[in-house]
C-alpha positions as CSV (number, residue, x, y, z in Angstrom):
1,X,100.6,63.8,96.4
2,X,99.4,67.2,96.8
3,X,101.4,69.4,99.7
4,X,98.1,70.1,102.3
5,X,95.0,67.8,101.5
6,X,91.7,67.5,103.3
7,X,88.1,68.0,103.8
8,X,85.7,70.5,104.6
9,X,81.8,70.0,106.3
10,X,80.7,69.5,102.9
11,X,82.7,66.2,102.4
12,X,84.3,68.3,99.4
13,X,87.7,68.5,98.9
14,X,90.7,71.0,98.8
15,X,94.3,70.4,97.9
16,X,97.2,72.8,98.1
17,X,100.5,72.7,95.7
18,X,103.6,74.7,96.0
19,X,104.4,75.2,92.5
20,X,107.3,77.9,92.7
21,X,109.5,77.6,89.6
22,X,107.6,76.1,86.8
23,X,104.6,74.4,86.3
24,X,105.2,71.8,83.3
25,X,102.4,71.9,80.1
26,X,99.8,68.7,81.3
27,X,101.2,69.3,85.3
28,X,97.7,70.3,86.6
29,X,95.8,67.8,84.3
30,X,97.7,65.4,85.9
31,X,97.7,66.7,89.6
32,X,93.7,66.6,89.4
33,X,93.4,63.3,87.7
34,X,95.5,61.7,90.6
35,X,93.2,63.4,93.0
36,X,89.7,62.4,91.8
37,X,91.2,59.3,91.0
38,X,92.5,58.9,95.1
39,X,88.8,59.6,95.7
40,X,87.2,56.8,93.6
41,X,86.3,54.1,95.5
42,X,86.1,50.9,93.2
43,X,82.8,50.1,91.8
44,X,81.4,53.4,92.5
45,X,79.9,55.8,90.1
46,X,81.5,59.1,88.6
47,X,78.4,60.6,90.2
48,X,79.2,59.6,93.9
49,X,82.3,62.4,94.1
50,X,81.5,65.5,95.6
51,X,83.5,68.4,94.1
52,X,87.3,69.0,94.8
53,X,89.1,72.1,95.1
54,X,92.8,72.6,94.0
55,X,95.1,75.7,94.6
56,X,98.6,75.9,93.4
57,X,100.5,78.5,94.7
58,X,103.4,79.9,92.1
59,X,105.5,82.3,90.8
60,X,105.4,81.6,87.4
61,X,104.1,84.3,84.8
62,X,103.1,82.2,82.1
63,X,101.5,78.7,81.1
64,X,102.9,76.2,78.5
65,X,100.6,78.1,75.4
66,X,99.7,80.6,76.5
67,X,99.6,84.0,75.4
68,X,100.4,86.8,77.5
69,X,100.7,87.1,81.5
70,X,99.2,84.7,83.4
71,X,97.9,86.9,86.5
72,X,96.3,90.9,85.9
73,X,98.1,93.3,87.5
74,X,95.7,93.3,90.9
75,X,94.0,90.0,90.7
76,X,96.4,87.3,92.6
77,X,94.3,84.5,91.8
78,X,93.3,82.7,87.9
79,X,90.6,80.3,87.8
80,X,90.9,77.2,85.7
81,X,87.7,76.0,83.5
82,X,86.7,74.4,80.9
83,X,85.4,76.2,78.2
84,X,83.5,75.3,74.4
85,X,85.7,76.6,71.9
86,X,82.5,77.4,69.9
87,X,80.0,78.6,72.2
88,X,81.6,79.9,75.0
89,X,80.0,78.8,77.7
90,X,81.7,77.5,80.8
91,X,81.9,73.6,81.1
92,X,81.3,72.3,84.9
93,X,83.6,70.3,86.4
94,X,84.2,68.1,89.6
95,X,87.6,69.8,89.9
96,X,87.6,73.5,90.9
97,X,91.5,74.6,89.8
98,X,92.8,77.9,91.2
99,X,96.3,79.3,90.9
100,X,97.3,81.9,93.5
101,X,100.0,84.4,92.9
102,X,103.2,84.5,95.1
103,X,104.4,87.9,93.8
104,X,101.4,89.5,94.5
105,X,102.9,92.9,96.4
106,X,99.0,94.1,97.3
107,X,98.3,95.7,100.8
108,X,95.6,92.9,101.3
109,X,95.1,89.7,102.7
110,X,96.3,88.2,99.7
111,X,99.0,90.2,99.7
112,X,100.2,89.3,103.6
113,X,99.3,85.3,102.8
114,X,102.1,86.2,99.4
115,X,104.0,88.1,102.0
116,X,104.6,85.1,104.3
117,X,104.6,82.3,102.4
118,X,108.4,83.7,101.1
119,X,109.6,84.2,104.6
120,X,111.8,81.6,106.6
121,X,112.4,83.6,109.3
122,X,109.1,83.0,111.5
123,X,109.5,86.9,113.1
124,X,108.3,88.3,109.6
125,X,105.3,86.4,109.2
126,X,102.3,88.2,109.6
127,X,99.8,85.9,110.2
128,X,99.7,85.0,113.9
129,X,99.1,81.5,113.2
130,X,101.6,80.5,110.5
131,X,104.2,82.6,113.0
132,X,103.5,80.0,115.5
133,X,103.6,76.9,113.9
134,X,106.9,78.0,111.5
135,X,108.6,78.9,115.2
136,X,107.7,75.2,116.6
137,X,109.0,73.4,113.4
138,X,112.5,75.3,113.6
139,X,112.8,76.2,117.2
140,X,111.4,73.5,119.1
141,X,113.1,70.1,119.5
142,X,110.1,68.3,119.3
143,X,108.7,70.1,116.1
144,X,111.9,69.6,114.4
145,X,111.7,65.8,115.3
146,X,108.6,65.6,113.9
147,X,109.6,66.5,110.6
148,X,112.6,64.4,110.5
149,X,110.1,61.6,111.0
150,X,108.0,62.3,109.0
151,X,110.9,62.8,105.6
152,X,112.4,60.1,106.8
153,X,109.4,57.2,106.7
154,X,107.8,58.9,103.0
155,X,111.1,58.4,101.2
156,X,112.0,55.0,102.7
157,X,112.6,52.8,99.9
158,X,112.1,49.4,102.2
159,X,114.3,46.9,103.5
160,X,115.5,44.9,100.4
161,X,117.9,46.2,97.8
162,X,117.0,45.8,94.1
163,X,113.5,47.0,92.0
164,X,111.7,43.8,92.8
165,X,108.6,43.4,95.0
166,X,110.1,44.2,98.0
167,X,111.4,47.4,97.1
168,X,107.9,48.4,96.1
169,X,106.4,46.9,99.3
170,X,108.7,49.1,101.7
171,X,108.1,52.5,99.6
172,X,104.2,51.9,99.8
173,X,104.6,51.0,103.7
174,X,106.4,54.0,104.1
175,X,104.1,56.0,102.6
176,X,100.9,55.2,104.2
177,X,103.1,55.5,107.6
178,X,104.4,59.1,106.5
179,X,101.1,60.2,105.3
180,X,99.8,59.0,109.0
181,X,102.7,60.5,110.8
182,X,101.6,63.9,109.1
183,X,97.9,64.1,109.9
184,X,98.7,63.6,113.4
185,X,101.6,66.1,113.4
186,X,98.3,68.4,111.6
187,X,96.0,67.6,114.0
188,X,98.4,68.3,116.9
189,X,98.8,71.5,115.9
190,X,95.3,71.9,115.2
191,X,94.4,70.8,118.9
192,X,97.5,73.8,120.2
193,X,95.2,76.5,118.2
194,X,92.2,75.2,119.7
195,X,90.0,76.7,116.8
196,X,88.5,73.9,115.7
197,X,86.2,70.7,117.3
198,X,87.6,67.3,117.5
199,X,84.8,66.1,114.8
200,X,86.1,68.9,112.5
201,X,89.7,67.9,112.5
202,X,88.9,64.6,112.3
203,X,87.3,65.2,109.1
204,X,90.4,67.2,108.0
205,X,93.1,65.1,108.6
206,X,91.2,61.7,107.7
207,X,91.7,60.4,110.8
208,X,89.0,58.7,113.1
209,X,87.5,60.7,116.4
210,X,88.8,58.2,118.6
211,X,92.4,58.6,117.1
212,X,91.8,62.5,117.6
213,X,90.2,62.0,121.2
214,X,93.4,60.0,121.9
215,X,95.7,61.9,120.8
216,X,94.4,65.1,122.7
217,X,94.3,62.9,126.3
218,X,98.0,62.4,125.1
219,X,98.9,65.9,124.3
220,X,97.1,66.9,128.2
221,X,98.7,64.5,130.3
């Protein structure tokens, strides 16, 4: 379950992974399998996804096999493709795979989004934004409810003790309610920006306009 996931006006998709330590040989093979996979209705065709977009952030230096660095001094970001061994050529896929650079020191945007995605002490963030939100997560009562909510219903293992049925029941119940839990935590922060429509972060968060619609006569009374 990727960190940030949603939808642009396209109906594509874009997924966002911290990957700070490590990433494991087969991790990102695996990360975009469950992803197209979550996308696949039954019965429907290969040819009925649109194309999905997948950015790990890291500080690693190097991939399982490969040789040398993994990011040129300057460029923060590596793009993931296949590519024929024989001819070349690039191989289009569904899956667009980028991995951003969290040690990137450049006096850029890139460098200021590297910049703040280290800090824990909202004051240093740069970005106006980010500064906001980080300072109603850990300074607000309400924010830092939210949160507590929303770890405490995606790792409830269920009522009944064991590994039977009931075990698995509970955990999936819990996900679907922590996964909910966050979108509208998303799109209530979304609505406090006030940069985006209702249809738009509706579309984002995979919740319905009405739910949205709701949720910001909520927020205004």
């Amino acid at each position: 379950m990727p960190d940030l996931f949603g939808y642009d006006g396209k109906d594509e998709s874009w997924s966002v992974e911290m990957q700070n330590d490590v990433i494991e040989d087969g991790r990102l093979d695996v990360s975009r399998s469950h992803i197209v996979l979550d996308r696949m209705p039954e019965g429907k065709k290969y040819s009925y996804l649109k194309k999905g977009h997948m950015i790990a952030l890291t500080d690693v230096t190097s991939l399982p096999g490969m040789e040398g660095p993994l990011f040129v001094p300057g460029k923060p970001v590596v793009n993931i493709q296949a590519v024929d061994s024989f001819t070349g050529r690039i191989i289009p896929e569904k899956m667009e795979i980028r991995l951003f650079n969290l040690r990137h020191t450049g006096a850029d945007a890139a460098g200021d989004l590297a910049h703040d995605l280290w800090q824990s002490d909202p004051e240093k963030i740069r970005n106006d934004f980010l500064k906001k939100l980080m300072k109603r997560i850990k300074y607000t009562e309400k924010g830092e409810k939210a949160m507590c909510e929303v770890s405490r219903e995606i790792y409830r293992e269920g009522e009944k003790s064991g590994f039977g049925k009931g075990v698995q029941t509970g955990r999936k119940e819990g996900l679907e309610e922590g996964r909910k839990k966050g979108h509208m935590d998303i799109a209530c922060n979304l609505l406090q920006a006030g940069q985006m429509t209702m249809q738009q972060i509706a579309k984002m968060t995979s919740l319905s306009l009405s739910e949205v619609q709701k949720l910001k006569a909520h927020m205004n009374a």
